[in-house]
C-alpha positions in Angstrom: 0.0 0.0 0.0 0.8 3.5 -0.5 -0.5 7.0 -0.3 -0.5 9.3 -3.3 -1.5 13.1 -3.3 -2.5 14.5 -7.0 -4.9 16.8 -8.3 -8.1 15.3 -10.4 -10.2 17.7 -12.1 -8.4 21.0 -10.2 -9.1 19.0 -6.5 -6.3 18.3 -4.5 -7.1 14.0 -4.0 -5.5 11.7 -1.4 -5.7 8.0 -2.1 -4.2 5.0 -0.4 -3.1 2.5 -3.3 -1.8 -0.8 -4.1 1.3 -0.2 -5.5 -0.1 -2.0 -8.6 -2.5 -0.3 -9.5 -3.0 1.8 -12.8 -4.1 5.6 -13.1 -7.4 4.3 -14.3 -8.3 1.9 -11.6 -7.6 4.4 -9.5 -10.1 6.9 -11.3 -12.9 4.7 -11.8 -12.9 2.0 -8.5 -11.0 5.1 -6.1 -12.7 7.9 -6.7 -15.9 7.0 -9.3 -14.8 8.4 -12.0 -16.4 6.3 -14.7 -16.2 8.6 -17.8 -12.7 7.1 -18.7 -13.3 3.6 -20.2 -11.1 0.3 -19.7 -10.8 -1.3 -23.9 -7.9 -2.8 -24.3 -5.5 -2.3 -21.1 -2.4 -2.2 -23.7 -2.5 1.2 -25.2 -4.0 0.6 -28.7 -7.6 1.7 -28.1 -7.2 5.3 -27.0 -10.4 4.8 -24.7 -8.7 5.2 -21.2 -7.2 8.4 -21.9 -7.2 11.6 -19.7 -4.4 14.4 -19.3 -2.0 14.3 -16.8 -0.2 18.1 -16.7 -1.5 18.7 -20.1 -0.9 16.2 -22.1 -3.1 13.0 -22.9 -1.7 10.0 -21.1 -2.8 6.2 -21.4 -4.5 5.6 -17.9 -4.9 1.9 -18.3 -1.1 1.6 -18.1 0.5 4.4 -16.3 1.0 3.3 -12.5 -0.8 5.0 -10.2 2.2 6.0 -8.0 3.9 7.8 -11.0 0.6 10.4 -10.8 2.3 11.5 -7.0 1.7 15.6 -7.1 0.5 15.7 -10.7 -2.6 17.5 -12.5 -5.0 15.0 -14.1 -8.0 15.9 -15.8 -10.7 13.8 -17.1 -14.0 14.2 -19.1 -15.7 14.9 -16.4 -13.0 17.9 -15.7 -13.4 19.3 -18.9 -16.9 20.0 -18.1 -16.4 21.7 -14.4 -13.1 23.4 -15.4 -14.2 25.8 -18.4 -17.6 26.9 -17.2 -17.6 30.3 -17.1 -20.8 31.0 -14.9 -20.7 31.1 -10.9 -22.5 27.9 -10.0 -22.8 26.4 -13.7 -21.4 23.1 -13.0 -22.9 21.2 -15.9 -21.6 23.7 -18.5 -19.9 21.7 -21.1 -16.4 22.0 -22.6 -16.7 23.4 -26.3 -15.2 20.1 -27.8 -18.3 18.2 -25.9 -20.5 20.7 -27.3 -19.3 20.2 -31.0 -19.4 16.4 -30.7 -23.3 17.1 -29.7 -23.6 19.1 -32.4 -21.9 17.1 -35.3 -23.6 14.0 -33.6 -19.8 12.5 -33.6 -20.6 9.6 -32.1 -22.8 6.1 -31.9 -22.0 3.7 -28.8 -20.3 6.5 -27.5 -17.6 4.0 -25.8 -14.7 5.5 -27.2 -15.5 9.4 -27.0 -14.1 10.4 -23.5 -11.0 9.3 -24.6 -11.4 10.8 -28.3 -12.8 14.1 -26.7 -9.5 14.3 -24.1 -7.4 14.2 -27.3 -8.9 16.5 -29.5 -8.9 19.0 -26.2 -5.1 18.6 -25.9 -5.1 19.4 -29.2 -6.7 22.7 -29.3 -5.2 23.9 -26.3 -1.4 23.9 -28.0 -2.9 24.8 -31.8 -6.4 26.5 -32.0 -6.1 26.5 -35.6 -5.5 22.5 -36.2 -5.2 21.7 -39.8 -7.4 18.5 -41.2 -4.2 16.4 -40.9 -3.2 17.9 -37.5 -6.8 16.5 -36.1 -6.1 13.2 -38.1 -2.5 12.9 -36.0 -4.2 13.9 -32.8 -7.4 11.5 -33.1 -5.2 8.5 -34.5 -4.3 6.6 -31.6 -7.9 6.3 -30.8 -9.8 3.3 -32.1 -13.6 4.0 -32.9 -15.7 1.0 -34.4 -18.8 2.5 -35.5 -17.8 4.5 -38.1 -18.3 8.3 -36.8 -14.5 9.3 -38.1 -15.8 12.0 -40.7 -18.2 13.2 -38.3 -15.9 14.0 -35.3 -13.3 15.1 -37.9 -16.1 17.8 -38.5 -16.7 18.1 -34.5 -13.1 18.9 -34.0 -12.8 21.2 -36.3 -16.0 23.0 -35.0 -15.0 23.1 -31.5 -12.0 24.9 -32.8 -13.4 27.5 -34.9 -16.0 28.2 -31.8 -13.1 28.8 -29.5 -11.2 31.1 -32.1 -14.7 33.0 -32.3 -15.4 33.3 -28.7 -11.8 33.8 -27.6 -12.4 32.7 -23.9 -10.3 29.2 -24.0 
């Protein structure tokens, strides 16, 4: 067992551990997060992922203890940490709301993880080109087909944010 201290949607979080245990069980069996999705455990299905300082990180591999006095964010983060009205707490993140719009998904099983990479995208280049999006979204695997469709999300969510300049 161990003790880890990190921050998890911009709240400080103290969790005694198994040494064993992944960033993901951690999330989901720890502290009921249930947005980010177990697929394949391996790295090859993008579904597990979340941003640890930033940057989108496989959960269902990186050891919990290696999280120790990091930022991690989730998809249910994104919503909480760019409302912009006192009290709005269900406000969503613009890349959520473009996916809503474009209907970018089916099952839906793969679109935390998706929606966490297309955010770390537009945070270091608001104007993504087509191919930049392809790059960003490719280590996700999606089965039912909605690749065009949040290729168009994507690319929404960005022009929004460009127009509205608050992200």
């Amino acid at each position: 067992m161990a003790d880890i201290s990190f921050d998890v949607n911009a709240r400080a979080c103290n969790v005694s551990i198994n040494t064993a245990d992944t960033l993901l069980h951690v999330l989901r069996n720890h502290l009921g997060l249930k947005g980010t999705r177990y697929g394949c455990g391996i790295e090859q299905c993008g579904a597990c992922m979340v941003l640890v300082n930033g940057k989108p990180t496989y959960s269902c591999t990186v050891a919990a203890a290696d999280i120790n006095g990091q930022a991690v964010t989730t998809i249910e983060g994104l919503c909480h940490s760019h409302s912009h009205s006192e009290g709005d707490d269900q406000a969503l993140h613009p890349v959520q709301a473009a996916f809503l719009d474009e209907q970018a998904g089916q099952c839906g099983y793969c679109l935390s993880g998706i929606i966490i990479s297309a955010t770390a995208l537009l945070d270091a280049n608001p104007n993504p080109s087509r191919a930049d999006i392809v790059a960003a979204l490719d280590p996700h695997l999606c089965r039912c087909g909605a690749h065009t469709r949040m290729l168009r999300a994507v690319e929404r969510a960005a022009r929004n944010m460009r127009e509205q300049a608050v992200w």
